[in-house]
N, C-alpha and C positions, 0 to 999 in steps of 0.2 A: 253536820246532821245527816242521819239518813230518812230520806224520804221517797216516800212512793207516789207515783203519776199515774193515774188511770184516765185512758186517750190519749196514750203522751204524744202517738202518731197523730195526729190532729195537729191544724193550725196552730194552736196556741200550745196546745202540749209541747210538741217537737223543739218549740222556744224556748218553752221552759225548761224542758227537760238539758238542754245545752247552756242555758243560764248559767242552771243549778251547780252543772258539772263542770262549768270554766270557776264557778266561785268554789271548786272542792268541796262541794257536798257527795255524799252516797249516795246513787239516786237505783230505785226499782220502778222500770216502766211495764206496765202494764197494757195493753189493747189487743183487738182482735186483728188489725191490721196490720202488717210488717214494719218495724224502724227503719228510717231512712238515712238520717241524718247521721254525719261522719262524728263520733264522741269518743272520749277515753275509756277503753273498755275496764280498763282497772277503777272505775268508779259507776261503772253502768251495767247494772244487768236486765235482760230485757226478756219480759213473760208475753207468748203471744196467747192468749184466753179468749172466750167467748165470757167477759164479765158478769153476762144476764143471767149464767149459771154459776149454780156453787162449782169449787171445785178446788184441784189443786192451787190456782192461784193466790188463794187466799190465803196458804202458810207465808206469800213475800211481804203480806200486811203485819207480820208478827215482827217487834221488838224493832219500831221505828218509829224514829218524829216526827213524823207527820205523813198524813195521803190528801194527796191534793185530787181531787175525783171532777175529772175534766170527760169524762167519758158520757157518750150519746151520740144518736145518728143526729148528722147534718139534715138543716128544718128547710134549705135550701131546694127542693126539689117536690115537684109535682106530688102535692098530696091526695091518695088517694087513702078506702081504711086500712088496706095493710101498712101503708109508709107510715101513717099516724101511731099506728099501733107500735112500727118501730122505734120512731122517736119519742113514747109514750115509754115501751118497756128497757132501750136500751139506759136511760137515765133513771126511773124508777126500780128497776132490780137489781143493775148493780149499785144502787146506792148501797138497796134493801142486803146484798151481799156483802156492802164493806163493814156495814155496822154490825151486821151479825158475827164478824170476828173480830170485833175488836172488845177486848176486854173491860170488866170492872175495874174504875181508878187509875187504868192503863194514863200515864204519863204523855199524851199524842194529841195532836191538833189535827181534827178533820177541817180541811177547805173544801167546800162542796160548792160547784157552782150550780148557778139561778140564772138568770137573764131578765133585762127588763121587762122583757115579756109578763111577766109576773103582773104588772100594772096592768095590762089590757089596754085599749082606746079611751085616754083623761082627758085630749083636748090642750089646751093652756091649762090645764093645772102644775105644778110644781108639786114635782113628786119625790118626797124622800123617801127614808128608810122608814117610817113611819106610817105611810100610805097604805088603804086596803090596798088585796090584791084584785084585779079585773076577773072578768066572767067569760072570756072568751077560750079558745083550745089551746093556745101554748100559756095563756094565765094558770088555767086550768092543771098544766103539765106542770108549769113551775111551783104551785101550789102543793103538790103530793112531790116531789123532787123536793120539795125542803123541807117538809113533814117527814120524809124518811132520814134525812142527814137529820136531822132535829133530836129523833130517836136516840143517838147517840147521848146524848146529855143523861136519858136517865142510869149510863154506865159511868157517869161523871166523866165524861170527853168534854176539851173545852171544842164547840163547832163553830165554824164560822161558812158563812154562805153569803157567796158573791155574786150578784146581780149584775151578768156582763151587758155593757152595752154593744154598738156594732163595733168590734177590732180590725182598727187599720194597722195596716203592717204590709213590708214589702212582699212580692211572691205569693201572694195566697189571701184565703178569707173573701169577703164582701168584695173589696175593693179591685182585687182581680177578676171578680165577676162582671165589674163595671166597668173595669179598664177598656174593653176592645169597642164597645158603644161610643163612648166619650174620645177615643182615638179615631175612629171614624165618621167622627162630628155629628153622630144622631143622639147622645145622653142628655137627659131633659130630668126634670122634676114629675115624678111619680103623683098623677092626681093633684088638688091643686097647689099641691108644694106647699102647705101651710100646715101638715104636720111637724110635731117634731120629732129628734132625729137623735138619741143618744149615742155616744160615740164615745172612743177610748182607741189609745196608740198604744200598739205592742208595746212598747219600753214603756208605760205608765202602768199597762195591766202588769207586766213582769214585775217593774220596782213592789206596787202596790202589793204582790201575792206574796213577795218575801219581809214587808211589813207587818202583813197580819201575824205570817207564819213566825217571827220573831218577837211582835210584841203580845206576850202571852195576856194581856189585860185586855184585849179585843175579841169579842164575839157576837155570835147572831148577824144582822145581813148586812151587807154595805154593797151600795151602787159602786161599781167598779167603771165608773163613766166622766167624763170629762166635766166641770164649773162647768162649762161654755157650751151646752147644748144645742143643735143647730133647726132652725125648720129646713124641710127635704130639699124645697128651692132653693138656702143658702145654700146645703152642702152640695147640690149640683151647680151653680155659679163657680163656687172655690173650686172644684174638683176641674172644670171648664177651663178656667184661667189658667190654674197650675199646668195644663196640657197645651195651652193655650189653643181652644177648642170653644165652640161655639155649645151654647145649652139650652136650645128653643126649644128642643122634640120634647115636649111634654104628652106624658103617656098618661090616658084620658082614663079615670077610675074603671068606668066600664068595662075598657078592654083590658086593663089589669086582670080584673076580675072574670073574664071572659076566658081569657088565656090561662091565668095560671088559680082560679079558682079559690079556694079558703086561705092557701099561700099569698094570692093577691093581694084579699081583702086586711090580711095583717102585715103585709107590706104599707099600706094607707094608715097605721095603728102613730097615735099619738103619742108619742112617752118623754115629756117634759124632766129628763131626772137629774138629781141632780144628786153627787156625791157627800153628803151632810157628814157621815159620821167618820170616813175617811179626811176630812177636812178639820172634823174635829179632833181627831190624833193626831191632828199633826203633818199628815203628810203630804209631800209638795212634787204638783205635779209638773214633771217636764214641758209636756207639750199640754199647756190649757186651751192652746187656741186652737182651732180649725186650719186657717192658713199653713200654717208651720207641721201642723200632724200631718198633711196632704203631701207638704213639699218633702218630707220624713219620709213620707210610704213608699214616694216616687222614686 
């Protein structure tokens, strides 16, 4: 197949995008950030673009299987309005720019990610694919981020939109954020550790993106996140143990939210999710447990 990756310089991109190409696909990467990663240049060609804008990039969206649209600023980082506004339009416009070249009855699968963000703070509820979505500011972003991939339907595109949880995986993402806390014996449970905690292992988000993109009788959204959901206190224990590290330093809501502001307070966000429709097709995940996805990442 040939397929295009917008953000493929990103975390999860870069993976895929190396997946794709050890399984001899075609791949066109897209981002505004330079490629890094060492691939086969006779199956890779790589657009560096500002995606938010129209432009030349968007002839590498012509006369391919599929765009996998991975692209958006990282939510990791002190919010203030401009940062919002980035992570608001880098996922909103170029969505708004992939679907606008893609054609009527075009033959192509758009995967457009979501994030469980989409639910907002539920609490103990169990949350499928079924579920409103919440009212908070990344609800709110993932809300109009699947209304624009959405659009594509009325060109008859089959769309499918992936609600990531947090992505563990070696080298990068959440997980190397937390790594150097938990090596230094200070990592604790965020607030009273009785949120929950959606999660998903690189190799399960990969297998899974080449499911959807293969089996053409799937679309609309699917939790891209592990059966086995964890509260924030479990996966601080596991994560402890596997370093074999202590996980008392519990970081008191307050000063979450003192420190790092509207980023804090959706750090404390509940999202009980659980992967329903993915389970219903069939698919079988590698790492279901926590345990095992931790000692993976490490």
């Amino acid at each position: 197949m040939k397929i295009v990756i917008t953000g493929c310089s990103g975390f999860v991109g870069t993976r895929l995008t190396t997946c794709l190409i050890n399984l001899g696909h075609r791949v066109t990467g897209i981002d505004a950030a330079p490629f890094s990663a060492a691939v086969d240049t006779a199956l890779f060609q790589f657009i560096q673009a500002d995606t938010t804008q129209p432009g030349d990039w968007q002839q590498g969206l012509k006369d391919v299987d599929a765009v996998v649209n991975l692209a958006g600023k990282n939510i990791f980082h002190l919010w203030n309005n401009k940062y919002k506004e980035a992570i608001y339009n880098t996922r909103i416009l170029t969505t708004r720019n992939i679907v606008a070249t893609l054609k009527m009855n075009q033959n192509i699968t758009l995967v457009s990610t979501s994030a469980a963000g989409f639910y907002g703070n539920r609490g103990d509820e169990i949350l499928d694919e079924s579920k409103a979505p919440g009212d908070d500011f990344l609800a709110r972003v993932c809300m109009d981020w699947e209304k624009e991939a959405n659009a594509a339907k009325e060109r008859r595109v089959r769309v499918v939109v992936t609600r990531f949880g947090v992505v563990l995986g070696k080298d990068g993402g959440a997980l190397a954020a937390m790594l150097p806390a938990y090596r230094m014996s200070i990592g604790g449970p965020l607030g009273s550790g009785r949120q929950w905690f959606p999660w998903i292992h690189m190799d399960d988000l990969l297998a899974a993106m080449l499911f959807v993109i293969t089996h053409k009788k799937i679309d609309g959204p699917l939790n891209f996140c592990s059966p086995n959901p964890a509260r924030n206190a479990e996966f601080s224990k596991t994560l402890a143990t596997a370093l074999n590290r202590p996980a008392f330093f519990r970081t008191p809501a307050f000063l979450l939210k003192l420190a790092a502001g509207e980023l804090g307070s959706s750090l404390l966000n509940s999202q009980r999710t659980v992967p329903a429709r993915l389970l219903s097709h069939g698919f079988q995940f590698q790492y279901p447990d926590l345990p095992d996805a931790i000692r993976a990442s490490l």
